[in-house]
N, C-alpha and C positions, 0 to 999 in steps of 0.2 A: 583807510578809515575803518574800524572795528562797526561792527554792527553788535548791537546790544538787542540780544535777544529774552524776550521773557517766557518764562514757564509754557505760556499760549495764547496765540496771536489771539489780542482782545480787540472786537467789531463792537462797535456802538451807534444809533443812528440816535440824532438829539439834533430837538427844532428842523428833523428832514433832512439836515447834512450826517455820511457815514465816513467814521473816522475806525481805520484800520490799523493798528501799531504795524502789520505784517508788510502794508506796500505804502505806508507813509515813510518819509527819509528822517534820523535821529537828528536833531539841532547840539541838543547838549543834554547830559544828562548829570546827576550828584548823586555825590555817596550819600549812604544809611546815614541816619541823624540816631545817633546812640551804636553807631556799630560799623560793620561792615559787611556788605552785600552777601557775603558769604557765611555770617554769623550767627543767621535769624535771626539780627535784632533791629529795631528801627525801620525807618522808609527809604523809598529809592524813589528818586524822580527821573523820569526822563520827559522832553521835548521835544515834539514829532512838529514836524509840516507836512502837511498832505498835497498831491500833485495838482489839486488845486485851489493850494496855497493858502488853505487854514490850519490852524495850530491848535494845538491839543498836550496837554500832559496828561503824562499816566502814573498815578502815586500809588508805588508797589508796597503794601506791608508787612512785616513779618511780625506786628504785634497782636497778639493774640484776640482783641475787643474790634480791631478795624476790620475792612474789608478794602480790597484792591480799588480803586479807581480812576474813571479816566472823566478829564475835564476841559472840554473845551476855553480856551483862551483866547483874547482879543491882539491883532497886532503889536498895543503898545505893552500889552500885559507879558506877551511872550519877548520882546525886548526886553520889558527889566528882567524877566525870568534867567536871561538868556548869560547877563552878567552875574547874574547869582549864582547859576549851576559851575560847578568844579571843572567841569570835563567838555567842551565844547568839540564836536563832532563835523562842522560845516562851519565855513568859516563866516561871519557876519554880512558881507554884499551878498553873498548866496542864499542867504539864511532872508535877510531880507532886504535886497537889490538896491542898499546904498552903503557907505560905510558909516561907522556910527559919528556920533555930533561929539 
């Protein structure tokens, strides 16, 4: 399994909980929307689980008006997230300890 590294490891603490891109595990992540990751252009998502077991995306961008962000997500939010992203990284019972419906 590739590990999908960013520019630099982004710490965030929100609502008390600390969400680490660097020791959280990648769920899935998607290509640039207008490009490719390597392009400058457009965003990059990826989907982290932390070890204990909250979910978080990090929307990378390379358009010039945005700024990078990370956002925590809820259970069922990080499920549909999970069939949207291109690139799945862990496989679904792992990701979240049933298989899908």
């Amino acid at each position: 399994m590739a590990r999908i590294e960013l520019m630099e490891p982004t710490i965030r603490t929100i609502k008390g909980k600390r969400f680490d891109s660097k020791t959280a595990e990648v769920v899935a992540h998607g290509s640039f929307l207008g490009g490719y990751r390597g392009d400058h252009l457009g965003r990059y998502q990826i989907l982290y689980k932390t070890k204990k077991g909250d979910f978080f995306m990090f929307h990378e961008t390379n358009w010039e008006d945005e700024l990078d962000c990370l956002e925590p997500v809820s259970f069922a939010e990080a499920e549909d997230i999970y069939h949207q992203l291109l690139c799945p990284e862990m496989e679904y019972h792992k990701a979240f300890g049933s298989e899908p419906e």
